[in-house]
N, C-alpha and C positions, 0 to 999 in steps of 0.2 A: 828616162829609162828606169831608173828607182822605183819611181812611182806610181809607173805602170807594173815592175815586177810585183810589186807591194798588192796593188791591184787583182793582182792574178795567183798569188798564191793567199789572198783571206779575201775572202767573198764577205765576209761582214762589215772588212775596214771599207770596200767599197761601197756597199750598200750604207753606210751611216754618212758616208758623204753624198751621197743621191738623194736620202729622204731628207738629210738636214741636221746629223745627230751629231753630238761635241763628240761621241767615241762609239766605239765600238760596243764595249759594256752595255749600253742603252736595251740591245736586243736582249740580253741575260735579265733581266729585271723585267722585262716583256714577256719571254717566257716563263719563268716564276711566276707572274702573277696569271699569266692566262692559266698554270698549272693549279694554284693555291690562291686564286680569287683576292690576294694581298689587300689590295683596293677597296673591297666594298665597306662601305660603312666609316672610311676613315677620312678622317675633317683634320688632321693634324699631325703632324710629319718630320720628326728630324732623319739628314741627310749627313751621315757622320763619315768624312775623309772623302768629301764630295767632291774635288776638285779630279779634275776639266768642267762637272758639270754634268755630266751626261746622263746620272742614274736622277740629278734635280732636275733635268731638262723633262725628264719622262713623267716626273709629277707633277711640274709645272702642266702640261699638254695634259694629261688623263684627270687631276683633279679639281686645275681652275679652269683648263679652255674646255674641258670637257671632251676633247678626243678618244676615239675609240681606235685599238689595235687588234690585230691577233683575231683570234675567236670570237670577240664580242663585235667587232665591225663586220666580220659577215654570218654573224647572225641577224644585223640588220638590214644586210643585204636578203639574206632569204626570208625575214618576213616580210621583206617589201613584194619578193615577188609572189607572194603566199598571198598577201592581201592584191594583186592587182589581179591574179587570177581569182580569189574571190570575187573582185569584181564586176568580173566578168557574166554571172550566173544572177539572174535576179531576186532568186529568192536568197541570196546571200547577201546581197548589197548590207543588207542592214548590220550582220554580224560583222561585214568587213568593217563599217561604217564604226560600230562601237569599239572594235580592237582596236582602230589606230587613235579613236578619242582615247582609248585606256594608254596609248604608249605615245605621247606628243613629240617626241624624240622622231619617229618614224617617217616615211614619206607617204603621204594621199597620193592616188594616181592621178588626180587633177593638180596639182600642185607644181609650179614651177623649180625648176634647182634654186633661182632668189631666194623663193619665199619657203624652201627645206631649211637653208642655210639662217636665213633670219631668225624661223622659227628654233631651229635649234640654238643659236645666240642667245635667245629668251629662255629658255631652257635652262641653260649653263648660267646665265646670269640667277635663275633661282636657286642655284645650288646652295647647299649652306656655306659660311666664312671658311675657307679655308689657312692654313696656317701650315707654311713650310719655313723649317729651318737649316741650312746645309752650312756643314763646319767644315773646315781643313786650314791645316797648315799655311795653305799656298791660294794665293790671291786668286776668286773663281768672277769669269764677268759675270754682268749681272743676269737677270733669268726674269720673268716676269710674276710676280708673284712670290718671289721667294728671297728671306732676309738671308742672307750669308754673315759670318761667324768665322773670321778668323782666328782660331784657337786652337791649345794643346788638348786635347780629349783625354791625356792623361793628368793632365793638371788640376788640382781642386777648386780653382776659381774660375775654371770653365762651367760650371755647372750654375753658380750665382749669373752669370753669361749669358748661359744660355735661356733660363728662365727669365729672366730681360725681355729677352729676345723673344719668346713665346708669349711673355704675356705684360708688353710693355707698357710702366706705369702714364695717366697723363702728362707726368714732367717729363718725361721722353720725348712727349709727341703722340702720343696712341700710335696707330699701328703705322707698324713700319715697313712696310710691303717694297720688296727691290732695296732693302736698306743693308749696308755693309758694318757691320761692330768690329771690334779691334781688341785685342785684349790687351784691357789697360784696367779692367774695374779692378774696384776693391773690395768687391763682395758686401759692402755695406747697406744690404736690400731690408725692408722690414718684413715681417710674416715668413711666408714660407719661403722666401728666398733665402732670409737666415741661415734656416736647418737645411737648405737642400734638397727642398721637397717642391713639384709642381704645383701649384693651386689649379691646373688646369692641366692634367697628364694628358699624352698624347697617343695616340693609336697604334703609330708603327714607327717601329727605329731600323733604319738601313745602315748598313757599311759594307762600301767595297774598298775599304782601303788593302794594301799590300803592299811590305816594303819591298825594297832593290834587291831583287835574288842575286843571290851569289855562286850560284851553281852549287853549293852545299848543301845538300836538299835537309842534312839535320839541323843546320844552322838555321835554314831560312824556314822552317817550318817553325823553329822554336820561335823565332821573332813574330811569326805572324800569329803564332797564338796568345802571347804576349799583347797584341795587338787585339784580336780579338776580345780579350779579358778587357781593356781599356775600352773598348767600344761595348759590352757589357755592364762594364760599371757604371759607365753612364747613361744607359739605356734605363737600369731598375733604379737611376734617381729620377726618371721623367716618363717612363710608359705606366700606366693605367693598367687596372686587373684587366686579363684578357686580353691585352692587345698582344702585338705581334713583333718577330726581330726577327732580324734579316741579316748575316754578316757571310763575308767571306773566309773557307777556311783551306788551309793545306793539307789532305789529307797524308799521313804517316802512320809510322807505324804504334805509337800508343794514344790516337786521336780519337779510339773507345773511349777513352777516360774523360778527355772532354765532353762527350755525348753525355754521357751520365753527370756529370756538372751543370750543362744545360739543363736536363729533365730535372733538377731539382726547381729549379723556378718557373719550366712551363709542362703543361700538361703534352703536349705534342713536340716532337723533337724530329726535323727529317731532314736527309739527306739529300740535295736535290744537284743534277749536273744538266746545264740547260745546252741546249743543242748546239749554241754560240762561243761556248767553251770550248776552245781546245779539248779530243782527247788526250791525244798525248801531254796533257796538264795534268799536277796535281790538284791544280785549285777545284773546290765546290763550292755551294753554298750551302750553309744550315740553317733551314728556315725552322724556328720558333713559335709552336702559336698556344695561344692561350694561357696569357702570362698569369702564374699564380702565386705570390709572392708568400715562402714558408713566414711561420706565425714569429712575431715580433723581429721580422727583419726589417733592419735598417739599412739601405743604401747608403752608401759613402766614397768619394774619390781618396777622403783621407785615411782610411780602412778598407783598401778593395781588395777585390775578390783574387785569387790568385794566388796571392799574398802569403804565406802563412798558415795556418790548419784551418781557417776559419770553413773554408769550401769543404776541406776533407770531412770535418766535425759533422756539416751540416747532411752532406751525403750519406753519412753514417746515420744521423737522423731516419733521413727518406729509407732507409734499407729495412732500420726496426720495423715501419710502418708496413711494409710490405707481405703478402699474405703465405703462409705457410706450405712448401707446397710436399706431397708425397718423396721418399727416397727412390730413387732410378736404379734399375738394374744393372748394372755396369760389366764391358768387357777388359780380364784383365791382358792387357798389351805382350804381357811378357809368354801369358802359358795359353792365352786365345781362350779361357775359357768363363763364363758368367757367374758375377758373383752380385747376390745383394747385401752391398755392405755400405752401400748410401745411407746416412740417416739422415732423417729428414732437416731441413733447412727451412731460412726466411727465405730464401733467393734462389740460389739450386742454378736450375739452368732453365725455368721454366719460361714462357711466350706470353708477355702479357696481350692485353686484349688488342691493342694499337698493332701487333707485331714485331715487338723489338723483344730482343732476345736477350737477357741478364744472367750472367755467371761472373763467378769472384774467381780474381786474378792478379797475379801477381808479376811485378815487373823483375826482368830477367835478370837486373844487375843487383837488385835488393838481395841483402845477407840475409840471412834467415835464421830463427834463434831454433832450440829444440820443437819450440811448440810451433814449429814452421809459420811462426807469423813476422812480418819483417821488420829490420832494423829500422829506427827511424822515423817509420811512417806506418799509418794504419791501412786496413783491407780498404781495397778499392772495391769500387763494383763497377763492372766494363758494361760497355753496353755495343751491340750489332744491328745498329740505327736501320730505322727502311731508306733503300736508296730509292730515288725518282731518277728519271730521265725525263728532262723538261726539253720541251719544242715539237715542232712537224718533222714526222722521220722521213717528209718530202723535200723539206728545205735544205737551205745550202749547207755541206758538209765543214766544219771551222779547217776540217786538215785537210781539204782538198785544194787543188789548183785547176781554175776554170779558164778557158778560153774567152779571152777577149773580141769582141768586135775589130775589125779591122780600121774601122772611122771611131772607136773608141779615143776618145778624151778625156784623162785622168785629171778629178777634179780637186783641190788644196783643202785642205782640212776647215771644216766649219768654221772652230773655234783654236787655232794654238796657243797654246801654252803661254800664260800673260808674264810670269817669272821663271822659267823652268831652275832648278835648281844646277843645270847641267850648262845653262847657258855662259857661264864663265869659264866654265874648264873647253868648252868651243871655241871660245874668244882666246882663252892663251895658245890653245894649239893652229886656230887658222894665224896668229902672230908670231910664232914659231915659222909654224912653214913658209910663212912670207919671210923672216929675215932668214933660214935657211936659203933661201932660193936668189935672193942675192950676192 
């Protein structure tokens, strides 16, 4: 009965056990990328707080087996039927004929479902090498194609670790594809492994980690950004100019501030909330693109970001650089009447070209001296990030509850949880209520 109620109020937890997915989350990275094209171009992949598995399961399927989701599988549905009705007309055969040599992926109308499948097999097998890595804490089965990494993401010898792991020496073994690491090294790698640096950066860095809310929403929002910052800092010792980050965040109430901390190291900064989410959640995602790493930054788990003023300093940086913009005409609040007495600024309140909205601001518990700048800490600059909405505004609603079939059979979770951390405190209380009950 659980299980069917489970069923019936999340249409996604049951759909991830119908198509075959370790969770739920698999569709939110689905969306994202059908929304932000994540995927193309990228050969190299860590999967940070990847455990059940589900957002590694999605790259395993889209970049080694070469599966297609979302929007891109029925675009290949309509050009199939675009080329068989070409086929149809004679004086077209021929064009039909050289579109589907231009796209060998597609189906010929003479073609059996075999020899689609085979042909696509061939396909997928020319892909270039791909290279996934997925880290967490907690022990993830294995996936095809993808080395896992058990390790702390806040720790500095996760990062010698994981360059291991991407780009494993001959005395390893070469690659180590389906291969499980432990954290036991001692960072003792020669070349860039030394300094912490990839010899081989990678394209896209994900995390959907989040810890155990406590219904404290300020509590649990500060740990996750917290969280966030560690999946950051390890992201800009292993992504490549340009690539891309992915993480999950809580929004709250001073979570401007982290937008503008982002934007210092990538050029695009957005706000995305995929259809699979919960409304009623605070969680989103902030996807990242176009990483541009300011001039003589050094990545470090032993100096990370967060930290200290090192973030503020360097925000302060990005702000000088910023371009000057006109004084505004302002209404005064008190007597309703226009005054210009704006002078002009770096920042202002002005729209840059991307859409995101910049005015300086000050947090409301900061002291403030005469010359109203605050104790402690320096000007922030906030930022009013573009929000998305990712998914089909036809698809299943996350807070709805759907009507079941009557010959409905509720199906067991793909993959459960191989150590859960919860599984002891289960064990003392079903041993409890058994010596209770005697």
């Amino acid at each position: 009965m659980g299980k069917s109620s489970k069923d019936k109020r999340d249409a996604y937890y049951r759909l991830a056990k119908e198509q075959g997915w370790r969770a739920r989350s698999a569709f939110k990275l689905l969306q994202l990328d059908e929304e932000f094209d994540l995927f193309s171009g990228v050969t190299r992949v860590v999967d940070l707080c990847a455990a059940p598995g589900s957002w590694s399961q999605v790259l395993s399927r889209v970049l080694i087996q070469g599966d297609r989701f979302g929007r891109a599988a029925w675009r290949d549905r309509d050009a199939e039927l675009r080329r068989r009705m070409l086929a149809v007309f004679p004086d077209d055969a021929a064009a039909a004929k050289n579109d589907t040599d231009a796209d060998p992926t597609t189906t010929r109308p003479d073609e059996t479902p075999a020899q689609t499948q085979q042909q696509q097999q061939q396909q997928s097998r020319r892909r270039p090498e791909v290279k996934i890595v997925a880290i967490d804490l907690q022990p993830i089965s294995p996936l095809a194609g993808i080395t896992t990494l058990r390790a702390d993401i806040t720790h500095p010898a996760t990062v010698p670790l994981l360059l291991r792991a991407l780009d494993p020496s001959p005395a390893d073994g070469g690659s180590h594809s389906n291969h499980t690491y432990n954290d036991g090294s001692d960072g003792s790698h020669d070349g860039d492994d030394a300094h912490g640096k990839a010899s081989h950066p990678v394209d896209l860095v994900i995390s959907d980690g989040a810890p155990d809310v406590t219904g404290l929403h300020d509590l649990d929002i500060y740990v996750q950004s917290q969280l966030l910052f560690a999946a950051l800092n390890l992201a800009l010792c292993v992504l490549r100019p340009g690539g891309k980050f992915v993480a999950k965040i809580f929004r709250g109430r001073n979570v401007d501030v982290l937008y503008a901390q982002l934007k210092v190291f990538f050029d695009r900064v957005v706000v995305a909330k995929p259809r699979s989410s919960r409304a009623s959640s605070v969680e989103a995602f902030i996807v990242c693109l176009d990483f541009r790493p300011p001039a003589g930054f050094r990545a470090s788990l032993e100096e990370p970001l967060g930290v200290g003023r090192r973030l503020d300093a360097m925000a302060r940086a990005r702000e000088m650089q910023l371009p000057v913009v006109a004084g505004a005409v302002m209404q005064d609040p008190a007597r309703g009447t226009w005054q210009d007495d704006v002078a002009a600024t770096s920042v202002g309140a002005a729209a840059c070209a991307d859409g995101v909205v910049e005015m300086e601001a000050y947090d409301d518990t900061d002291n403030h001296d005469d010359d109203k700048t605050p104790k402690g800490s320096s000007r922030s600059t906030r930022w009013i990030a573009p929000f998305i909405a990712c998914g089909d505004l036809s698809a299943f609603d996350s807070d709805a509850s759907y009507q079941l079939p009557e010959d409905y059979v509720s199906l067991d979770p793909v993959q459960p949880p191989i150590a859960p951390p919860y599984k002891r405190a289960v064990e003392m209380r079903a041993a409890q209520s058994k010596a209770a009950s005697r």
